[in-house]
N, C-alpha and C positions, 0 to 999 in steps of 0.2 A: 295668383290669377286676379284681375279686375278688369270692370267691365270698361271695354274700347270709349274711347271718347272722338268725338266729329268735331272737324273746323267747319268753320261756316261757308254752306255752297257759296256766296259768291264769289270767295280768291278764286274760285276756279276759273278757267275758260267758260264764254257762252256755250250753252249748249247749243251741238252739232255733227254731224256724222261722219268720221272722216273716213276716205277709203283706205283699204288696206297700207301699214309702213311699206315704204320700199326693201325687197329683199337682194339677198346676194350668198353666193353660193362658196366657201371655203374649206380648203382639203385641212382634214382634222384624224390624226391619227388613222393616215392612210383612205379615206373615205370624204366624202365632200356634203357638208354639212352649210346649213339652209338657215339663212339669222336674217329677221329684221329688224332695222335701226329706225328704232324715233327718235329725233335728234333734241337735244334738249332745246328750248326758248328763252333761255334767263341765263346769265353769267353765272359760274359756282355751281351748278345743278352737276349732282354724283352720279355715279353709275350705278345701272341696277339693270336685272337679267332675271326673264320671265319666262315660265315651265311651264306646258300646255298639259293638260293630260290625254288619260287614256283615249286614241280615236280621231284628238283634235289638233291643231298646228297654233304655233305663232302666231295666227292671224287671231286666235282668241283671245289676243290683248289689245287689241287694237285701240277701241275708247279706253281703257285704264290710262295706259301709255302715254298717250294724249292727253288725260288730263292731268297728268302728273309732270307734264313734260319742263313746266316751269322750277320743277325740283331732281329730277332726274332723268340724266339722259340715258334713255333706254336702248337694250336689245330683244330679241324675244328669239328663243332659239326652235327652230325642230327635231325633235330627238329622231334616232335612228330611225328607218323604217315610216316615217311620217309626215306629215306636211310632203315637204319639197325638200329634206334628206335622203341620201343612200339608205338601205337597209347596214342593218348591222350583224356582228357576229352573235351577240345574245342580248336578250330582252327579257332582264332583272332588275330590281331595282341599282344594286350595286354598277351594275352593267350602266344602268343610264347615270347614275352618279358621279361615275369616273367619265363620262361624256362631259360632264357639265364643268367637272371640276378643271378638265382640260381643255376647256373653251376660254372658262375662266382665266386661266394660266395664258394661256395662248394668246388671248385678246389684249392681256396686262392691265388690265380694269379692273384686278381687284383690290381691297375687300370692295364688293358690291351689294346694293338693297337685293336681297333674292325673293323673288314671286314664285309659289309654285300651285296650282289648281291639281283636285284629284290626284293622280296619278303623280305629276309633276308635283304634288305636297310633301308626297314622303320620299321622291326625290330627293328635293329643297331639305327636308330633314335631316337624312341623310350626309350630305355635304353641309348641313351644318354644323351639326353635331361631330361628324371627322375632321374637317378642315375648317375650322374657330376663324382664321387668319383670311381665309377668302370670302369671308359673311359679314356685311353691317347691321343688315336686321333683317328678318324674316317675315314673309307672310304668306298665311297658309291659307289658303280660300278651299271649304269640303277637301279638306286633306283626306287623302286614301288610306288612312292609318289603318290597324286591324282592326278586324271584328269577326264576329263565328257567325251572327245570324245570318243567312245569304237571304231571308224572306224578307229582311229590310231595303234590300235592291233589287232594282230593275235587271241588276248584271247578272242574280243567282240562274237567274233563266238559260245563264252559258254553260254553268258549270259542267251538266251531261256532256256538251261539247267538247271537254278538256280530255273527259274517257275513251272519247274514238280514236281510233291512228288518223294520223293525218287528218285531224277535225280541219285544220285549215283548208283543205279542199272543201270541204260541205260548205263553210264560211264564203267561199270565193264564189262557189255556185249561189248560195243565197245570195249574196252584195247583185249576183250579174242578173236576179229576178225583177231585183226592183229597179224602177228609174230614179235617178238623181232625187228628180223632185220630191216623191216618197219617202226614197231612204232620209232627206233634210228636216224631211217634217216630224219622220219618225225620231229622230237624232233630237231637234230640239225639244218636243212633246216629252222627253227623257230628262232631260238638262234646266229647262225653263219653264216655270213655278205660271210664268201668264207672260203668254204669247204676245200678247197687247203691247208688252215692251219693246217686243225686235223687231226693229223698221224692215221695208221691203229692201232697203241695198244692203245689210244683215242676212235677211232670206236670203237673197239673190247667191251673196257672197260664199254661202252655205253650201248653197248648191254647188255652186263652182270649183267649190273645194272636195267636195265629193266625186266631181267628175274625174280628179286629177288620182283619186284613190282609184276609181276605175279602170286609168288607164295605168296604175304599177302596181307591175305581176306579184308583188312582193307583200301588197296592203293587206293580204287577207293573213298572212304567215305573220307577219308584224303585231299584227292587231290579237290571232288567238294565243302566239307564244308571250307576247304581253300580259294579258291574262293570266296564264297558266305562271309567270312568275310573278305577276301581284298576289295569286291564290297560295302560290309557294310560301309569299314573304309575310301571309298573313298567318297561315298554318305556324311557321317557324319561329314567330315573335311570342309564341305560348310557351314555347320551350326555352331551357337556360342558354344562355349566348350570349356574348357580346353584341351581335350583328343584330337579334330583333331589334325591331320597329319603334317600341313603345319605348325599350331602355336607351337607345340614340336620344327621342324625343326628348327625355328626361336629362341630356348630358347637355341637351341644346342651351347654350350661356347668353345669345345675343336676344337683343330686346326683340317681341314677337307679336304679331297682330294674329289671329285667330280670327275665319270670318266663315258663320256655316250660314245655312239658307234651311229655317223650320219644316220648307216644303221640299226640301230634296229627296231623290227617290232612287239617288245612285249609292249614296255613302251611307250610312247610317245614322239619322240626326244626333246622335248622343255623342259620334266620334269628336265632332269639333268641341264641346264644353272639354269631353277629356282629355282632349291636346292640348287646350287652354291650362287644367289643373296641372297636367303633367309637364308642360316647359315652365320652367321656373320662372323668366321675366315674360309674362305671358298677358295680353288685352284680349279679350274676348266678344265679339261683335254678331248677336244669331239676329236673324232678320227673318220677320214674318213675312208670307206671300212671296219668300224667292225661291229659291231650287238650287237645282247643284253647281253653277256656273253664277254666281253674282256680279262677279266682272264682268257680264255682257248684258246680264239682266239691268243691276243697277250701278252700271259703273261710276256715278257721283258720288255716291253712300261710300262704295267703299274708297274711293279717291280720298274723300276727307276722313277717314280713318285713316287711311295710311301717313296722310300730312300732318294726322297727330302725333302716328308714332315716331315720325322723324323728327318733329318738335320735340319729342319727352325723347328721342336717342340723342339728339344735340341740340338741347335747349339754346344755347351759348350763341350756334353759328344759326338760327332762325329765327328770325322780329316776327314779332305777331302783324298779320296784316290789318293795319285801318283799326287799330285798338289794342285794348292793354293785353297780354297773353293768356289772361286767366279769362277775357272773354272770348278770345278767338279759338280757344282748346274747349271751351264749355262744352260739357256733356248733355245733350238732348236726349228726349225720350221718342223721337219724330222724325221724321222728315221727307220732304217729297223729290222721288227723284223728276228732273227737270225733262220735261220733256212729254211724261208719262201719266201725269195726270194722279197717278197711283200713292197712298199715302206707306210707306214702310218701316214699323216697325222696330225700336231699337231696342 
């Protein structure tokens, strides 16, 4: 493990807020599956495919995506059950991995850069650590790896939930108590470290997305059997197996960015240093005053983290921009994301 290093904000795009990628809906293994494309801006720009997590959609790449676009052309998928996907037959980690892995196959855009947040992290793990041949490099943003304590998360508060029969009914009557706007606020106030960063077509966006869980009968079932197999796969990585969580992580061979947030209140802040020790080719990047989604909080921070890790994955085929490489990779202890006024921590 060592610590991530940042290119310099300006190769990025000005900052700016774009609206959501355009999506489109394709039949994937009998069921029709919900991808948006940011198309790349630069000739030579790779593929790469981004995992939402637990709750959220595709559209929570939205700025990454875009400021990456000059290096990869992106997709952003919605797993079963989510965004603007069908529901699926199961809601495991295994279950969404073999999703991914056959999107991957299906689209023929592999190997591809793989993003995964939360939930979509030990996804991303998962398919990297099995399928070496469909991965360029990794990055795990508050990866959902295990952990026992649940009083380190906002999520332990579901766990009673998991003992009811048919908890997802109680789930479904909750969601239909609150209005959109509520449940968006409550949703971010969970995820993000200081509000002060998500503009209002952010909020807005939030909301609107939340409407669309309102209206499929299937979000509430999606969302608690998700749960009950992340709590599955975190109980089961304690014990001997193949299949745990932590020993995948361990098998994972492709270069890796690590990116947690000090103030998250979903993961457990200690997960991301130990997925940093535990994947062998592994950078590590914890940022003070963010939370559990740093992709939406500070998506410049991590943009030029990741532009470094593709610099140090193929030195060869990337010129340092506007100077020599050893100053465009220089490692900062700073930096402000643009827009926000906010200084964060590296």
């Amino acid at each position: 493990m060592k610590r991530a290093e940042l290119w310099p904000d300006h190769v990025l795009p000005a900052h700016h807020v774009p609206p959501p990628w355009p999506g489109r809906h394709v039949r994937l293994d009998g069921t029709l599956v919900h991808v948006r494309d940011t198309p790349a801006t630069a000739p030579g720009a790779e593929p790469a495919l981004y995992v939402h997590g637990l709750g959220g959609s595709a559209q929570n790449w939205t700025d990454l995506a875009g400021l990456l676009a000059g290096r990869l052309d992106g997709q952003a998928i919605d797993l079963p059950g989510f965004g603007r996907s069908e529901p699926g037959r199961r809601y495991t980690i295994p279950a969404f991995a073999d999703r991914v892995v056959s999107w991957i196959e299906h689209s023929d855009r592999g190997p591809v850069h793989l993003f995964g947040n939360s939930l979509g992290g030990a996804v991303a793990v998962r398919v990297a650590a099995l399928r070496p041949d469909l991965v360029r490099t990794l990055t795990l943003i508050s990866p959902a790896l295990p952990f026992l304590d649940f009083r380190r998360s906002l999520q332990g508060r579901m766990l009673p939930l998991l003992a009811i029969p048919r908890g997802e009914r109680l789930a479904a009557w909750r969601l239909a108590q609150l209005a959109p706007e509520v449940m968006a606020q409550q949703v971010m106030e969970s995820c993000v470290a200081d509000l002060t960063r998500i503009s209002e077509q952010r909020r807005q966006e939030a909301i609107d997305e939340i409407r669309i869980r309102y209206e499929a009968a299937h979000y509430a079932a999606a969302y608690v059997r998700t749960f009950r197999g992340l709590v599955g796969s975190f109980l089961r990585s304690y014990l001997p197996g193949a299949g745990a969580l932590w020993r995948q992580a361990a098998a994972v061979r492709v270069p890796t960015l690590v990116v947690g947030g000090r103030q998250d209140r979903l993961v457990d802040v200690r997960v991301a240093p130990q997925a940093a020790r535990v994947i062998p080719d592994s950078r590590l990047l914890l940022l003070d005053g963010v939370g559990h989604v740093a992709q939406l909080e500070v998506p410049r921070t991590v943009a030029r983290a990741v532009l470094a890790l593709l610099a140090e994955a193929a030195p060869a085929a990337t010129p340092a921009p506007n100077g020599t490489e050893a100053q465009a990779r220089a490692m900062v202890t700073g930096t402000e994301e643009s827009g926000t006024g906010r200084d964060v921590a590296v």
